[in-house]
N, CA, C and O atoms as a Tinker XYZ file with bonds, in Angstrom:
   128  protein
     1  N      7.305000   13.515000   18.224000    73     2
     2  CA     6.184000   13.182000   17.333000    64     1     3
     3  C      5.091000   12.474000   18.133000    63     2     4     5
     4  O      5.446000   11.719000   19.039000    81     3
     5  N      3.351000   12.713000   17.790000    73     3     6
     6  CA     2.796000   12.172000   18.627000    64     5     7
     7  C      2.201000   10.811000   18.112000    63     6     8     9
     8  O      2.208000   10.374000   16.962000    81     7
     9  N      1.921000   10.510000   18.730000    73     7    10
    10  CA     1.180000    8.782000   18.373000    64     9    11
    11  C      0.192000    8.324000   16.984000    63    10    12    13
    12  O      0.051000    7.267000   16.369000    81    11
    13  N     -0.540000   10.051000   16.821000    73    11    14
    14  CA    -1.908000   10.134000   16.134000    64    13    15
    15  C     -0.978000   10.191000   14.886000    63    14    16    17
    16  O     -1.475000    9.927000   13.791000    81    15
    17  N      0.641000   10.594000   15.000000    73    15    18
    18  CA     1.215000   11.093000   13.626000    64    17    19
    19  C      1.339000   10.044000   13.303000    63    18    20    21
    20  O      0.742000    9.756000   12.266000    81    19
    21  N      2.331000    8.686000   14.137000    73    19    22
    22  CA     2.626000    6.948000   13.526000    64    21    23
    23  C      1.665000    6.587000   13.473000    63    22    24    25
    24  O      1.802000    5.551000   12.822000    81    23
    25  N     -0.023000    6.754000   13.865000    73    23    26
    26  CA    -0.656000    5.756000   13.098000    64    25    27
    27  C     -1.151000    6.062000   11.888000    63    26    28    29
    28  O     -1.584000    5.154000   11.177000    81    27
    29  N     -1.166000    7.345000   11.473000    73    27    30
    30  CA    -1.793000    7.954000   10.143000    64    29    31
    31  C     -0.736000    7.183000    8.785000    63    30    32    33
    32  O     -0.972000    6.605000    7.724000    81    31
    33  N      0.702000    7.649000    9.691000    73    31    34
    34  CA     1.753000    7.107000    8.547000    64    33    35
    35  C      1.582000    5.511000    8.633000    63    34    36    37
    36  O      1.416000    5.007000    7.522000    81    35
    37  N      1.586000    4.696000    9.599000    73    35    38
    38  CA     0.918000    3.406000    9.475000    64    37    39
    39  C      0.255000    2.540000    8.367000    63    38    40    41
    40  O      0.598000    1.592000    7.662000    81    39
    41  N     -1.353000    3.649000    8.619000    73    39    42
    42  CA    -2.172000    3.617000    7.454000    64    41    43
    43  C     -1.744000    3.806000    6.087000    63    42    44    45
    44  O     -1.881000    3.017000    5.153000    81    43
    45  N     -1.153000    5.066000    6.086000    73    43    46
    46  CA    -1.022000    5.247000    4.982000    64    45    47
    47  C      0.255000    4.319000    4.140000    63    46    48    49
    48  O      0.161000    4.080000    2.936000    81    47
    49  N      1.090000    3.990000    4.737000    73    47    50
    50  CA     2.063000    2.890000    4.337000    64    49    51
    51  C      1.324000    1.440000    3.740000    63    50    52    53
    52  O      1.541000    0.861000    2.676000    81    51
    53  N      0.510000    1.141000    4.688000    73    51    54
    54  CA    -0.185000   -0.133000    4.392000    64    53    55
    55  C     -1.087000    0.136000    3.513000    63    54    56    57
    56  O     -1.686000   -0.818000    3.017000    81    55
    57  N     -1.370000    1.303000    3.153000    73    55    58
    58  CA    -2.476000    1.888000    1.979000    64    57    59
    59  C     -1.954000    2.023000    0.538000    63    58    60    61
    60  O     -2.703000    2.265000   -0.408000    81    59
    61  N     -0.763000    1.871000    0.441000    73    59    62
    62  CA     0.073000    2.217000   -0.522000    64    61    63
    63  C      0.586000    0.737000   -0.591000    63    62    64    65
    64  O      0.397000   -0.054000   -1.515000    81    63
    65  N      1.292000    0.518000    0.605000    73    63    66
    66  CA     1.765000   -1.045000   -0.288000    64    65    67
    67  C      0.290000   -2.076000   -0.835000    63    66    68    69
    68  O      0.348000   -2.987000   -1.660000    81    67
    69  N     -0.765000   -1.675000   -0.213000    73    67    70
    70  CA    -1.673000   -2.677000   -0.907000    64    69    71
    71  C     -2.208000   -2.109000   -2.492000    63    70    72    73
    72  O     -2.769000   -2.796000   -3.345000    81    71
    73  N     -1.821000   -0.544000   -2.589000    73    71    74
    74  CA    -2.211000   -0.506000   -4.057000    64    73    75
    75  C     -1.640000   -0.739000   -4.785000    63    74    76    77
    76  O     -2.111000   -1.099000   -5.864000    81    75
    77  N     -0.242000   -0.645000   -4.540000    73    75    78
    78  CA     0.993000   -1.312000   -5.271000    64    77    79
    79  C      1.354000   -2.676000   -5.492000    63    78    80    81
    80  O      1.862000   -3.176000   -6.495000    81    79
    81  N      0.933000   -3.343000   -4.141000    73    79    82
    82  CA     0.750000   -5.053000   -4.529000    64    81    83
    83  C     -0.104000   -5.763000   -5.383000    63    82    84    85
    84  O      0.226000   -6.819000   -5.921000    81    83
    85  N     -1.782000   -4.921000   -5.600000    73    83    86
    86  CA    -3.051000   -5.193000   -6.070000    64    85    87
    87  C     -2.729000   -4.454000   -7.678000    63    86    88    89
    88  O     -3.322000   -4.985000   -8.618000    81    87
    89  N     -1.906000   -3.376000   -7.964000    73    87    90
    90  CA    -1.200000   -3.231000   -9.303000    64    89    91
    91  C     -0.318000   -4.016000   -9.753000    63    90    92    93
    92  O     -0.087000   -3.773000  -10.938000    81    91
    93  N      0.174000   -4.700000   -9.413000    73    91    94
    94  CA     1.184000   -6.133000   -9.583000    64    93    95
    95  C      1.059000   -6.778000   -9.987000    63    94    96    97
    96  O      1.409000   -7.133000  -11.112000    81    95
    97  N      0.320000   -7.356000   -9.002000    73    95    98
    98  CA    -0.786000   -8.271000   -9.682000    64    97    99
    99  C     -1.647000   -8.544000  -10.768000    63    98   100   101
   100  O     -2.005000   -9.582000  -11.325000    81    99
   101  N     -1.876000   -7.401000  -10.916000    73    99   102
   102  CA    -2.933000   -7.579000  -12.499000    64   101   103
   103  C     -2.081000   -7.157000  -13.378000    63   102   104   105
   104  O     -2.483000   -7.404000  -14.515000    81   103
   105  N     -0.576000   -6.362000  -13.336000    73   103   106
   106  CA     0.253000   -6.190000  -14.739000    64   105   107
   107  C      0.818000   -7.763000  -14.862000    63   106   108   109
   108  O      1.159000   -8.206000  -15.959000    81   107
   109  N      0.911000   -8.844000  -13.220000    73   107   110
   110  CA     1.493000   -9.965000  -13.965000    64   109   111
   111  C     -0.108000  -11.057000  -14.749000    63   110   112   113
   112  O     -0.058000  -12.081000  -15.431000    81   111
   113  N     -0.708000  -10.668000  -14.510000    73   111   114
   114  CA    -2.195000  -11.471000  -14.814000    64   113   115
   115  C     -2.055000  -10.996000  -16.079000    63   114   116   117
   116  O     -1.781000  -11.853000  -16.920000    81   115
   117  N     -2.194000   -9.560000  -16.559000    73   115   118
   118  CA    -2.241000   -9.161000  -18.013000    64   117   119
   119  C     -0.672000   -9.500000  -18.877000    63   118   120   121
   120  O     -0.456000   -9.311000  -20.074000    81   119
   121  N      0.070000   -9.924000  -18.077000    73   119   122
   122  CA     1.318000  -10.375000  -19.254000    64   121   123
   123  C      1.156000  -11.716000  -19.521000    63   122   124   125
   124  O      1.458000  -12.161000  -20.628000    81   123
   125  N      0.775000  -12.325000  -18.760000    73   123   126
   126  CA    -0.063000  -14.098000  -18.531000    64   125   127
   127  C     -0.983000  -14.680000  -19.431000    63   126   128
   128  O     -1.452000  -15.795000  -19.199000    81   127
């Protein structure tokens, strides 16, 4: 696998856990 492939998946990991953390967040704000 080449380098350009781990950083895309990188991104995209850290792209996903931040939409998933930033959705979290506001379902615990809206139960609050």
């Amino acid at each position: 696998m080449s380098l350009t492939f781990w950083i895309i998946m990188l991104v995209l990991v850290m792209f996903l856990t931040a939409i998933l953390t930033s959705g979290y967040n506001e379902d615990k704000t809206k139960g609050l």
